[in-house]
C-alpha positions in Angstrom: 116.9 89.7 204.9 116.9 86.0 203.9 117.7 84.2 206.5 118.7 79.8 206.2 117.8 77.3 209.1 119.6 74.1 209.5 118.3 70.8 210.3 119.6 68.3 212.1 120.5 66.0 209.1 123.3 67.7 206.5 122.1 69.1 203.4 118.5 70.4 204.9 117.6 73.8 204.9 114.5 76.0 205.0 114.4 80.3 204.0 112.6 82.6 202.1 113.0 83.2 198.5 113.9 86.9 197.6 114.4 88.9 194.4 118.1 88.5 193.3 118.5 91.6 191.0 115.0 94.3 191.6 116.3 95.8 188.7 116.0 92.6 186.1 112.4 91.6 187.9 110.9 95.1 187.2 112.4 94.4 183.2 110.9 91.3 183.6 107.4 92.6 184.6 107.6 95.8 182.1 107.9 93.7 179.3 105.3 90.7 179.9 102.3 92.8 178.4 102.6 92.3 174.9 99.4 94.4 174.1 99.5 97.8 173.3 95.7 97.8 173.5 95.8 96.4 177.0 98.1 98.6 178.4 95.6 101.5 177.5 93.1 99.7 178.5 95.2 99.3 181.8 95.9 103.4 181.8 92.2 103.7 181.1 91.1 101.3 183.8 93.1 103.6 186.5 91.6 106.5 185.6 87.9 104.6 186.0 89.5 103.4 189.5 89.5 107.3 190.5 86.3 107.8 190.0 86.5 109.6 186.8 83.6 110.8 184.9 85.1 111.7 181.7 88.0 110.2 180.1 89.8 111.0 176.6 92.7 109.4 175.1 94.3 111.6 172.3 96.6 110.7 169.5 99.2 113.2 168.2 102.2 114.8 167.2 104.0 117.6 169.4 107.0 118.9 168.4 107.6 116.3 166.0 107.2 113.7 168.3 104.2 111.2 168.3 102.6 110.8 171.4 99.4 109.3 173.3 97.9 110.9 176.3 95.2 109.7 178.5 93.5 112.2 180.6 90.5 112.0 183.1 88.8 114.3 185.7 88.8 111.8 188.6 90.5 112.5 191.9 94.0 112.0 191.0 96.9 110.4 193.0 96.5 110.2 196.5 98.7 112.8 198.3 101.3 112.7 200.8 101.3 114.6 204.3 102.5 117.6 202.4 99.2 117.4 200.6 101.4 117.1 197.2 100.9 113.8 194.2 102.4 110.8 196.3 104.6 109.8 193.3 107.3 107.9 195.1 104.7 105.5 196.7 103.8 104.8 193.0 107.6 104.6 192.0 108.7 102.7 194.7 105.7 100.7 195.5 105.8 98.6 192.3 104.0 94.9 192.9 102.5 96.4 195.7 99.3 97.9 195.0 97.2 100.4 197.5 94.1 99.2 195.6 94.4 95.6 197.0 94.6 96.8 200.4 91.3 99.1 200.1 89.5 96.5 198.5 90.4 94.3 201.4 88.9 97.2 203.6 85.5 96.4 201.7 86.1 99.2 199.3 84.1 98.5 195.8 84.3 99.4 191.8 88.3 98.8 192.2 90.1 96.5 189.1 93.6 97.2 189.9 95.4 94.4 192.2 98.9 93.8 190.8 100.6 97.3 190.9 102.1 97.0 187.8 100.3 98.4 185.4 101.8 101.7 185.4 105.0 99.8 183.5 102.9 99.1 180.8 104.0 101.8 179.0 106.9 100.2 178.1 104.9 98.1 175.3 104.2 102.1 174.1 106.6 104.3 174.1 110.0 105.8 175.6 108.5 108.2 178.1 106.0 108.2 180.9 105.2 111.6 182.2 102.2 111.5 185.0 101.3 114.9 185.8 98.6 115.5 188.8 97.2 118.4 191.5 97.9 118.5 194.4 96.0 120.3 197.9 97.4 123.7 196.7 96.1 123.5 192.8 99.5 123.3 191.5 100.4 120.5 189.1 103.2 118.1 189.6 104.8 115.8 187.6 107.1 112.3 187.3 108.9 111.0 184.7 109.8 107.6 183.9 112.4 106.1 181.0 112.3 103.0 179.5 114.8 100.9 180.4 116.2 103.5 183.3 115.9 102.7 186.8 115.5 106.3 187.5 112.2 108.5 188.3 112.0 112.4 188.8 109.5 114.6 190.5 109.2 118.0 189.6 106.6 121.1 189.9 105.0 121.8 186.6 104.5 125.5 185.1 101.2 126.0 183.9 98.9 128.8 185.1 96.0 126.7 186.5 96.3 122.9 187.9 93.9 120.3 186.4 91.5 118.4 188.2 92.4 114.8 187.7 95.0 112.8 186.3 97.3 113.3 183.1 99.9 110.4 181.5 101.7 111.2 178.3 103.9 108.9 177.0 106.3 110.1 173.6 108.2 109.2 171.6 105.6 106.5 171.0 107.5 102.8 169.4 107.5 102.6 165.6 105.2 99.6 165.5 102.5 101.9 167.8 102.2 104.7 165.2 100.3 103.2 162.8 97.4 102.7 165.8 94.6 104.4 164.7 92.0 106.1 167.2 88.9 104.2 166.0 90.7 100.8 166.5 91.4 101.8 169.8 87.8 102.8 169.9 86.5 99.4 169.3 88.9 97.6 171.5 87.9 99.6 174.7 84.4 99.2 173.5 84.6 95.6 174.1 87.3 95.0 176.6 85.6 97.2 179.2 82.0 97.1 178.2 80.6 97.0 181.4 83.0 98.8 183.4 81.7 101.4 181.2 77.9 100.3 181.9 78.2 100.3 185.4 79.9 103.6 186.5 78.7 105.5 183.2 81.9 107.2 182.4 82.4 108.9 179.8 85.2 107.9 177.0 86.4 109.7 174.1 89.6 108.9 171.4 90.8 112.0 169.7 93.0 111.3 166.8 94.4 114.4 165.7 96.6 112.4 163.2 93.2 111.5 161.1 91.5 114.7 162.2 88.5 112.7 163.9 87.0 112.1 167.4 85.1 109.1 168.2 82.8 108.3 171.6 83.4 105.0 173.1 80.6 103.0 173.4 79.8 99.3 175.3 79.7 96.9 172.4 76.2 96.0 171.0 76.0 92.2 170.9 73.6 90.6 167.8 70.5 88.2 167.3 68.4 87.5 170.1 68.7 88.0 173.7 67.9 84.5 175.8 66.1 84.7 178.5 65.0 82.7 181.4 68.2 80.9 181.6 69.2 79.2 185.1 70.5 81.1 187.6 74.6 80.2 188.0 75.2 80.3 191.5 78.5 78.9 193.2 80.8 78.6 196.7 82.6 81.4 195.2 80.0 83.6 194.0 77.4 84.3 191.2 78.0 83.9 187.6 76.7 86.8 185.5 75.5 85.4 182.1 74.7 87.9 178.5 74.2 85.7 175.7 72.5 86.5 172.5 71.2 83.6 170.2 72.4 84.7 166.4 72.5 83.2 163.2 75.9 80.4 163.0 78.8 82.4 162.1 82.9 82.1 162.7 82.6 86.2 163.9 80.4 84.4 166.9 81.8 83.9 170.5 81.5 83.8 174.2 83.7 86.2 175.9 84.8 85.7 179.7 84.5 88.8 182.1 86.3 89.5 185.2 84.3 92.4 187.2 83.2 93.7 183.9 86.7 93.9 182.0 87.3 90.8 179.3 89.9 88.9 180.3 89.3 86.3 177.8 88.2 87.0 174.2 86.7 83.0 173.3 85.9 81.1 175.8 86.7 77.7 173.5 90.3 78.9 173.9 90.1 77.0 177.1 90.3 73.7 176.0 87.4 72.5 178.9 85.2 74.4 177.1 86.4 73.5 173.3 82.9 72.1 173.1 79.0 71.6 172.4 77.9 74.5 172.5 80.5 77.3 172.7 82.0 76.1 170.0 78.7 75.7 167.9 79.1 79.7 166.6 75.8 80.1 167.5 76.2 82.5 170.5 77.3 86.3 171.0 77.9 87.6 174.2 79.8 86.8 178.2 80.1 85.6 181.0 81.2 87.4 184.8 83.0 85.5 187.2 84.5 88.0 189.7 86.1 84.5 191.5 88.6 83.8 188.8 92.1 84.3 188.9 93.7 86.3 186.3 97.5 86.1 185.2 99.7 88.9 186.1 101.8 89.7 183.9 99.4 90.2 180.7 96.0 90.2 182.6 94.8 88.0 179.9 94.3 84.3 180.5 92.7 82.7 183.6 94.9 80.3 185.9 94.0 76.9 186.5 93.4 76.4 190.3 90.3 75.7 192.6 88.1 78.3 191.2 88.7 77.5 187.4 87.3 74.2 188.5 84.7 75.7 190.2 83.9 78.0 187.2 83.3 75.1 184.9 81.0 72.9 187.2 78.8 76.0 187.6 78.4 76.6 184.1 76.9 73.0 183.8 73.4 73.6 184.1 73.9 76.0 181.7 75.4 74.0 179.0 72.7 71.8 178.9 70.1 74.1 178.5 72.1 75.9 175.7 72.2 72.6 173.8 68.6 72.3 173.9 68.0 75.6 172.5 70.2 75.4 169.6 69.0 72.0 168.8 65.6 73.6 168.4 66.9 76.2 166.0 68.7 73.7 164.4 65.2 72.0 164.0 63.5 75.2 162.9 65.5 76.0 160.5 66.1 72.7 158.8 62.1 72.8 158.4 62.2 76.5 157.4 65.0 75.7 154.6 62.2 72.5 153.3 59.3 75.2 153.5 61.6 77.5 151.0 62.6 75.0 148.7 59.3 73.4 148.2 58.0 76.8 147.2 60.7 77.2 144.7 60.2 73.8 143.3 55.9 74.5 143.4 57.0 77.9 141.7 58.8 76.7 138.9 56.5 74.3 138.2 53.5 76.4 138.2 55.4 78.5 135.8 56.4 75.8 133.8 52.3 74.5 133.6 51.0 77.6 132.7 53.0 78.1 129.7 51.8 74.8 128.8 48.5 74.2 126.6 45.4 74.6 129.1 43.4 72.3 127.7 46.0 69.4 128.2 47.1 70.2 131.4 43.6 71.2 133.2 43.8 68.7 135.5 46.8 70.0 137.5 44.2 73.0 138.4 46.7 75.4 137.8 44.7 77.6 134.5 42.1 78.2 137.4 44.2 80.2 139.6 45.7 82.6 137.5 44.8 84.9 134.8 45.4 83.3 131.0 45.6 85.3 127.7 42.7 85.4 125.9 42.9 85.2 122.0 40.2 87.5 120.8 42.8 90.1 120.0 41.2 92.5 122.5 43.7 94.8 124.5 43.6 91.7 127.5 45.3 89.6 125.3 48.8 90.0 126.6 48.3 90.8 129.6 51.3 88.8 132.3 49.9 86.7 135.1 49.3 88.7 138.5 52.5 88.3 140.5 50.3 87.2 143.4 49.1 84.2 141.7 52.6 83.3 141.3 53.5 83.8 145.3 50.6 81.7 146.5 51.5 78.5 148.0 50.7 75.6 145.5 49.2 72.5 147.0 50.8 69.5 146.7 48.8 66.6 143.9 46.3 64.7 146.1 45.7 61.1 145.9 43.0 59.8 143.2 39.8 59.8 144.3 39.7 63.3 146.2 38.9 65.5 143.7 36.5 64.8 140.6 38.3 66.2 138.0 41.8 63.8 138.8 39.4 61.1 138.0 39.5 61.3 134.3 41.9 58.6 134.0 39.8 56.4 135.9 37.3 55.4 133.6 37.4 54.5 129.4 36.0 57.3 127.7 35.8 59.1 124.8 39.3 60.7 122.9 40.7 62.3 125.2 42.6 65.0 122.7 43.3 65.7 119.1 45.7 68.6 118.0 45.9 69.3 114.6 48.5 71.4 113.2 48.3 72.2 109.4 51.5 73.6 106.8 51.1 74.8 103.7 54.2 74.3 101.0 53.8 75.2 97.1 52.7 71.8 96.0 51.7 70.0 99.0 49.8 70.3 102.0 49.9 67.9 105.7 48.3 67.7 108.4 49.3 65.7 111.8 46.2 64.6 114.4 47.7 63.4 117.8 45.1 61.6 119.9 45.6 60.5 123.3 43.9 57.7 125.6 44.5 56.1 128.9 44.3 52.2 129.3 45.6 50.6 132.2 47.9 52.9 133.8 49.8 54.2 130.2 48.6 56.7 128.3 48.4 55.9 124.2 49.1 58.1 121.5 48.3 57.9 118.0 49.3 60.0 115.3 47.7 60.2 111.8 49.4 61.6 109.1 47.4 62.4 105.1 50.0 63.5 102.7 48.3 64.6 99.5 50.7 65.9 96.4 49.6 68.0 93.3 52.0 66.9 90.3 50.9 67.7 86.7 48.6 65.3 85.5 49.3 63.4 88.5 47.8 63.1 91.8 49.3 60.9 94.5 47.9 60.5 98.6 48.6 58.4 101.7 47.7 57.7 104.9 50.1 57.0 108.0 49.1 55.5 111.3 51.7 55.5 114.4 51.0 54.5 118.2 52.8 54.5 121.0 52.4 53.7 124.7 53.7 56.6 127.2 54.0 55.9 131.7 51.9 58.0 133.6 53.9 59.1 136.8 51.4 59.7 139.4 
């Protein structure tokens, strides 16, 4: 009962606040998860709570009605003095969870807290029906309506009672049809990864609409695990830390964990961690703290009080050793990207050198390490380069003066080349000489031309001389 204290002066008081209309808070509370993959996550989560061993969530159609049923072998509702399901503690006991008050009594491996999650299946269906054993191995059963303030218990015929814990709920909402079993799959595959590590229980979807089954298993994170990282230790308790160095990507994130269910699916949603390096892409994997305070109504989010704060001091240490490790990828493979393209670059130009004449182009040393076509018109002569010729690394040109043979252009010497190329026409007949010498860091070419014509009674001839100076690029 609210009860109002006056002071002294006018206008004071002091009281208790109170729930005006149960009814409208329970709506209220129903309605806040906007998830349907939570609140079977939620469903899921309770049967872990008891201690199941096997769980499997099925998708169907009874009479013409689509439904989703969750069932588990673990140790059911707790029972009254009669020894039957305690269903009107459940019904009647909503915000006020029994799971709070056992883990306050040092019991462990419990997630539940709020006592709501039951409602959840108002973001499901119509109909919640909870069907359990109790001490004499007959199954019971309660029923819950969205949008009705009402419950019912009642016995339920069937021949033997179940060990465990059943929850249908049908009709299931339009929008929640089209939810296939392997999506569901992959969410509980993440969301409760190590919930599912720890106590090893067993999850299965059956979706009888697609006519498969799929096993739930923790999600695989991928690149490389990082080891040796510091140890996050804080007033509130340890921080658990999986993190997995990968290739940069959008798809990659840092999830936040609370006892081992996700509670946050990118960390750089909170905007004190928008930053170097969570928001670098370069990591895959969580982070546990057990300390941090969820919201109640959707169980996603953290709130921002004393032990958010002390979640991001602890995580300090750790930053700045991340940074330092992507940095040095970073580094490696900058210099693995200049390794790749200056073999591409030596490649083509090998290529581009052998095709050309060997006897010009000897001094890039490139005729030497691969195979050439001989022109004896023997079977060898068209036979390809060996492809591992082509692979080799090609050294860079050295300065002058380190090998012999790049000394040619050192000295004045003799021609260096003459290519002479002859055509034959009906009544005439030319032929070009091309001679090349170096002088002073250019390289000179000289062409001679001899044009000699055959005309009746006539005989005509004449000689052309052309030079021209070409750079040489070192």
């Amino acid at each position: 009962m609210n009860q109002t204290k006056a002071n002294d002066r006018p206008g004071q008081a002091r009281g208790r606040l109170k729930i005006g209309d149960d009814w409208n808070a329970i709506t209220i509370i129903a309605l806040s998860q906007s998830s349907p993959l939570k609140a079977i996550a939620e469903l899921v989560e309770n049967s872990i709570d008891a201690k199941a061993r096997t769980v499997t969530i099925t998708r169907g159609r009874e009479h013409g009605r689509p439904f989703l049923a969750v069932r588990d072998d673990g140790e059911g509702v707790p029972r009254d003095s009669e020894g039957r399901p305690d269903f009107r503690y459940v019904a009647t006991h909503i915000c006020d969870s029994v799971k709070r008050r056992l883990k306050a009594d040092g019991t462990a491996g419990l997630q539940g807290e709020f006592g709501i999650g039951l409602l959840s299946f108002w973001t499901l269906g119509d109909e919640l029906t909870m069907t359990s054993t109790g001490a004499d191995e007959r199954a019971y059963q309660m029923v819950m309506r969205k949008g009705d303030p009402r419950y019912s218990v009642s016995p339920k015929r069937t021949l033997f009672g179940d060990r465990g814990t059943e929850v249908r709920i049908a009709p299931l909402l339009n929008g929640i049809r089209a939810l296939s079993g392997e999506k569901i799959q992959w969410y509980l595959a993440a969301e409760l990864r190590d919930r599912i590590r720890a106590t090893g229980v067993r999850i299965n979807v059956v979706d009888k609409m697609a006519r498969k089954q799929y096993a739930v298993e923790p999600r695989q994170y991928e690149g490389r695990l990082l080891h040796q990282l510091p140890l996050l230790r804080t007033p509130l308790g340890d921080i658990y830390v999986e993190l997995y160095l990968n290739e940069p990507s959008d798809r990659n994130c840092v999830a936040l964990y609370r006892r081992g269910t996700r509670v946050i699916d990118d960390l750089t949603l909170l905007d004190h961690f928008a930053r170097a390096p969570w928001n670098l892409r370069y990591l895959q994997g969580h982070l546990d703290a057990s300390f941090v305070s969820l919201t109640p109504g959707t169980r996603t989010g953290i709130i921002y009080d004393s032990a958010y704060i002390t979640l991001c001091e602890g995580l300090q240490p750790l930053e700045a050793k991340l940074v330092e490790i992507i940095d040095a990828q970073r580094r490696a493979e900058e210099e693995q990207a200049s390794r790749e393209q200056l073999r591409a670059i030596q490649r083509a130009f090998r290529e581009a050198l052998l095709a050309l004449p060997a006897e010009e182009y000897d001094w890039f040393d490139i005729h030497a390490r691969a195979f050439r076509p001989v022109s004896n018109g023997s079977e060898d002569a068209d036979r390809r380069l060996q492809p591992k010729a082509l692979e080799e690394p090609f050294p860079g040109a050295t300065e002058p003066g380190e090998d012999k043979r790049r000394q040619f252009f050192e000295f004045a010497g003799p021609l260096f080349s003459v290519a002479i190329s002859p055509v034959s026409i009906k009544r005439s007949a030319r032929t070009l000489a091309v001679m090349r010498r170096r002088r002073e860091g250019t390289i000179s070419e000289s062409r001679i031309s001899s044009h000699v014509t055959h005309e009746p009674q006539r005989r005509t001839a004449w000689l052309g001389w052309e030079d021209s100076n070409l750079e040489m690029s070192s």
